[in-house]
C-alpha positions, 0 to 999 in steps of 0.5 A: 155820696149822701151821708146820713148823721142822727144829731146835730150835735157837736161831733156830727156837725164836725164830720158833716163839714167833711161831706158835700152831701149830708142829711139829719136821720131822726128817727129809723123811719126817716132812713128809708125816706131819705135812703142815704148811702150812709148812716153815721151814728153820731147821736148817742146819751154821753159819759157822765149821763149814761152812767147816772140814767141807764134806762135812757142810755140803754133807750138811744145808746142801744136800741135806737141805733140798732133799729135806726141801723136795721133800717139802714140795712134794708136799704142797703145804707153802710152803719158807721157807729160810733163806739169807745174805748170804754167797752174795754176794761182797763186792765191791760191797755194797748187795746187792739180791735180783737180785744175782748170787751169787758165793761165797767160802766154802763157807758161802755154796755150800751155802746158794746151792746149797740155795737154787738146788733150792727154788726149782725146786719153786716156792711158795718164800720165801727170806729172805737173812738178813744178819749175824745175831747174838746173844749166843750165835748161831754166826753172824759174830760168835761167834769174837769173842764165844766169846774174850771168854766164855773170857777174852779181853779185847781183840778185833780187828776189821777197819774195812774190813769191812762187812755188815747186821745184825740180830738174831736176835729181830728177825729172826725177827719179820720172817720170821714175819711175812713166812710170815702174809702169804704173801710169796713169792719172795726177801727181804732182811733186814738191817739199816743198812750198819755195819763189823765194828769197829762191830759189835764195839764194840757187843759189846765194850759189852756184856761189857766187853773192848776192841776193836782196829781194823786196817785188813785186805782190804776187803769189802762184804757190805751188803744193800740193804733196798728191798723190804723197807722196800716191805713195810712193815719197818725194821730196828732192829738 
């Protein structure tokens, strides 16, 4: 199996360890040159830079995949995209697959309005990833950790706030395993329902810094895991 990922980014580079086969797709030309069996669209403007610069979200989050993703229907490659939690609302948590998606930020339009073109190509496995995170991933959590690292030593954290993480390697693990199955369709991965605060602490462990809790808006960004755990996986994180 030949798998294609669009960056050499952190994420991609941790799914590519999965697979003995693995190609850098640039750019939608370069699909049909290499005609991978595959095409995992790892490359996306994250978080914090999608909501400050939303012209350039809406370039790469959206349109570049789409058309990276038409090429890769014209040659009959499989698109995995890679989506999030956050093309939910908050309002309710325990999101399932068949969740209506409501955005808040623009993070969450680019990705559901990517997620809306590729799966009117069909041969489609959109993964909603949930809070994903490491120690140095620009997801959810990087504005706490970047403090921490340029020298902040307390954070504040929000109780009222929940989701699902999970891991970068662990969740990468689930997607590559998911792309060796032929899975298709649209998939949760996240891990049990935790507040922010927990979250936090948990880094606030690991570079020693102290974590204050405040009581702010209430959100629910929680995935349900129903599927997922139908598939035969647990997530650990």
């Amino acid at each position: 199996m030949l798998v294609g990922v669009t960056d050499e980014g952190e994420l991609a580079k941790s799914i590519a360890r999965h697979f003995k086969q693995v190609v850098i797709i640039d750019s939608p030309q370069r699909v049909v040159k290499e005609r991978p069996n595959v095409v995992i669209h790892t490359f996306e403007v994250p978080y914090d830079e999608s909501n400050r610069n939303p012209s350039t979200a809406w370039n790469i989050n959206t349109w570049y995949s789409i058309n990276v993703a038409r090429s890769a229907s014209k040659v009959s490659s499989t698109n995995v995209f890679l989506s999030t939690f956050m093309v939910f609302d908050g309002r309710k948590g325990y999101y399932t697959e068949t969740s209506t998606p409501n955005p808040l930020n623009y993070y969450g339009l680019s990705k559901l309005s990517a997620e809306t073109g590729i799966m009117s190509l069909g041969n489609y496995l959109v993964v909603r990833l949930g809070a994903l995170y490491s120690t140095t991933y620009r997801g959810i959590f990087h504005p706490f950790i970047k403090g921490i690292l340029k020298g902040k030593r307390t954070i504040k954290c929000n109780s009222n706030f929940y989701v699902s993480p999970v891991t970068v390697d662990e969740a990468s693990e689930i997607i590559s395993s998911l792309v060796k199955r032929g899975i298709k369709g649209v998939v949760n991965i996240g891990g049990k329902r935790r507040s922010m605060l927990s979250v936090c602490e948990q880094i606030g462990d690991i570079f020693n810094a102290q974590v204050i809790s405040y009581e702010g808006k209430y959100f629910d960004f929680s995935l349900d895991d129903w599927l997922l755990r139908g598939l035969g996986f647990t997530v650990r994180s």
